[in-house]
N, C-alpha and C positions, 0 to 999 in steps of 0.2 A: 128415591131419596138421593139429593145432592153425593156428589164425590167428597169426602172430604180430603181437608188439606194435609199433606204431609208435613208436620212434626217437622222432619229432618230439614226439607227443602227440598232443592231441586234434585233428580236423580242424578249419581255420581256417571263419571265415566267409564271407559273400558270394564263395563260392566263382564264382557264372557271373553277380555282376551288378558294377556302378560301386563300387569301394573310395572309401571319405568316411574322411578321416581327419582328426579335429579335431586330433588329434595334430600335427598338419603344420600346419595352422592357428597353432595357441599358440605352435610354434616361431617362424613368422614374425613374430608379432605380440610375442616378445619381443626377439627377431635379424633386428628389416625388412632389415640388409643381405644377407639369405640371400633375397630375395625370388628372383632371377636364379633362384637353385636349385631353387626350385618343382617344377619341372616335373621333373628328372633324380631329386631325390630322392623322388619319386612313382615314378618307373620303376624303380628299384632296389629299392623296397620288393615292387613286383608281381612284380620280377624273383625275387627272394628266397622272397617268398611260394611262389611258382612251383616253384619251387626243394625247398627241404623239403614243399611238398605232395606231393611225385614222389620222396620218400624220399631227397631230395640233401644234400649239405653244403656248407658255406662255409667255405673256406680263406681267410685274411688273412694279409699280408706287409706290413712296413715295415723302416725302419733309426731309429735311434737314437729320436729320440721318438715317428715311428711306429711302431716296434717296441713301444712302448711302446702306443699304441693300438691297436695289433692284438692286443695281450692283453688289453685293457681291454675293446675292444668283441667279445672270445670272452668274456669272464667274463659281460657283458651277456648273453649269447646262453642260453650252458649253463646259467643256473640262472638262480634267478625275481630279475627287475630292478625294478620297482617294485609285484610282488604275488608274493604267495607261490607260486603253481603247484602248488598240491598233485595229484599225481599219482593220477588213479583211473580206475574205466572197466577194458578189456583191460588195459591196462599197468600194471597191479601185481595180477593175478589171481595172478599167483607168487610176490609178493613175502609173507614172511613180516608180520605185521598191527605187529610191533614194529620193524619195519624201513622200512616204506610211510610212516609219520607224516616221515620227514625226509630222503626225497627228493623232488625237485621236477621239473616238466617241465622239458625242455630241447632245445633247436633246436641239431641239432649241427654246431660251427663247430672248425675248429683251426685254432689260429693258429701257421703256421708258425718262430716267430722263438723256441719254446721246447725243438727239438733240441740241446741242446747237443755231446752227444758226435760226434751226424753231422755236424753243421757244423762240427766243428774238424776231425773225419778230413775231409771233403770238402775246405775250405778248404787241408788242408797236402796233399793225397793228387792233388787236381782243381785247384780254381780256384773261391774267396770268391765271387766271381761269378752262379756257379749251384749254390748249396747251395740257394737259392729252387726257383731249376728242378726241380733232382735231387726236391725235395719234391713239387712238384707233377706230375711225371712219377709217383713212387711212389705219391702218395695218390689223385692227380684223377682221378678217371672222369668218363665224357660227362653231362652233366647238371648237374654241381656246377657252383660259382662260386667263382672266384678272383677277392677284393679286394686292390687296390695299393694301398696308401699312401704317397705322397710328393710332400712340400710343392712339389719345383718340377717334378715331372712326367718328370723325368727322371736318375733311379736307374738305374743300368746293370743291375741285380742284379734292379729288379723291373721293366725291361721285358722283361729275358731269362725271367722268370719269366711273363708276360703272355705272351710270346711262346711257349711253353712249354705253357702254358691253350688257345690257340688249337688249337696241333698233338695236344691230346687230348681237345678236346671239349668244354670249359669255357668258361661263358661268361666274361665279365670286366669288373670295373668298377673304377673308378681314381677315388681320392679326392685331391685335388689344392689347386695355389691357381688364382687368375687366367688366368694366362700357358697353363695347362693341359699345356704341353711336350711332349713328345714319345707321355708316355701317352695323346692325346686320340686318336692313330692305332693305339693297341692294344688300345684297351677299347670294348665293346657299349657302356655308357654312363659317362660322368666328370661326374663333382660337381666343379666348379671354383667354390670358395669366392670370393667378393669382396675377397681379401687379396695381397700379393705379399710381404714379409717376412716367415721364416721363423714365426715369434712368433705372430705374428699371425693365420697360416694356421694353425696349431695350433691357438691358439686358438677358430677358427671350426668345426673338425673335429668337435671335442669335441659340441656342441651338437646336431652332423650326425647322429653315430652313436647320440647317446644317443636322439635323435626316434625315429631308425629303430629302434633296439629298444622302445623304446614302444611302436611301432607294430608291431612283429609280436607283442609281446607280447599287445596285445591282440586281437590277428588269432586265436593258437594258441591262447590262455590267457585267453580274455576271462573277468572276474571275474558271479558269479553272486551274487544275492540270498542 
């Protein structure tokens, strides 16, 4: 039987030594208050890396404006964020040669917060609650990674959803502010921003996710001479 193609793309680098990421550098050095995070948002990138090296995905969940960034840092993911990712190698042996020029690699993430028809039946059928869950019970298998997002840590809807990841095998990491709430007891690891109003923690998010997809972009996708 043919090999098939990886999903992810090309295999990442410094696969068995220390990841240097200047990337995480430049962040700090333009957001010093993200210093504290240093160290979390280093392990979430290994975590991640880890992750799609092992043919995994990442699930994201928020509500109202983290809903909004869990769509935002899946668009990040699936297609090329600050380099094009032309796709070649095994993974387009099949693709027709008119077709290959404009797809791009992609690290596959869903972001749970774009069902629309199952979360209204679930919401009127179950209970708003665990329309997160019900997703990640259907989607998650053992391996993958469920991301939380929420500003003050505690969302009823995405610790049930965390909680949920645990009982299938998923690991979990929760994007947060200061206070860290309730998520800091449900996730593998939490990024708790230096912020405590809602605004503001938003704010500091944004900057989080985008480092981190830099950062595997140039892990999966590193650009070539």
């Amino acid at each position: 039987m043919a090999e098939q193609p990886d999903p992810a793309g090309p295999t990442p680098r410094n696969t068995n030594e220390a990841i240097v990421n200047p990337q995480l550098s430049d962040l700090i050095e333009r957001y010093p208050a993200l210093a504290p995070c240093t160290d979390d948002i280093d392990a979430v990138f290994r975590m991640m890396c880890d992750c799609y090296r092992n043919g995994g995905k990442v699930l994201i969940c928020g509500n109202g404006g983290s809903a909004a960034d869990a769509e935002h840092w899946a668009g990040e993911l699936l297609k090329g964020f600050l380099t094009r990712r032309p796709v070649t190698g095994p993974a387009c042996a099949n693709l027709p040669p008119d077709l290959a020029p404009y797809l791009q690699g992609s690290l596959p993430t869903i972001p749970l917060t774009g069902f629309l028809s199952l979360g209204t039946a679930f919401a009127n059928d179950v209970s708003s609650l665990y329309i997160f869950s019900q997703l990640v019970w259907g989607l998650g298998r053992p391996g993958d990674i469920l991301i939380g997002i929420s500003t003050s840590g505690n969302s009823r809807n995405i610790l049930h959803a965390l909680e949920t990841a645990r009982c299938r095998g998923l690991r979990r990491i929760g994007l947060t502010g200061v206070s860290g709430g309730e998520m800091t007891g449900q996730t593998d690891i939490c990024i708790q921003v230096p912020a405590s109003r809602v605004h503001e923690i938003q704010e500091l998010h944004l900057p989080v996710y985008h480092c981190l997809s830099n950062m595997l972009e140039q892990e999966f996708f590193p650009e070539t001479e």
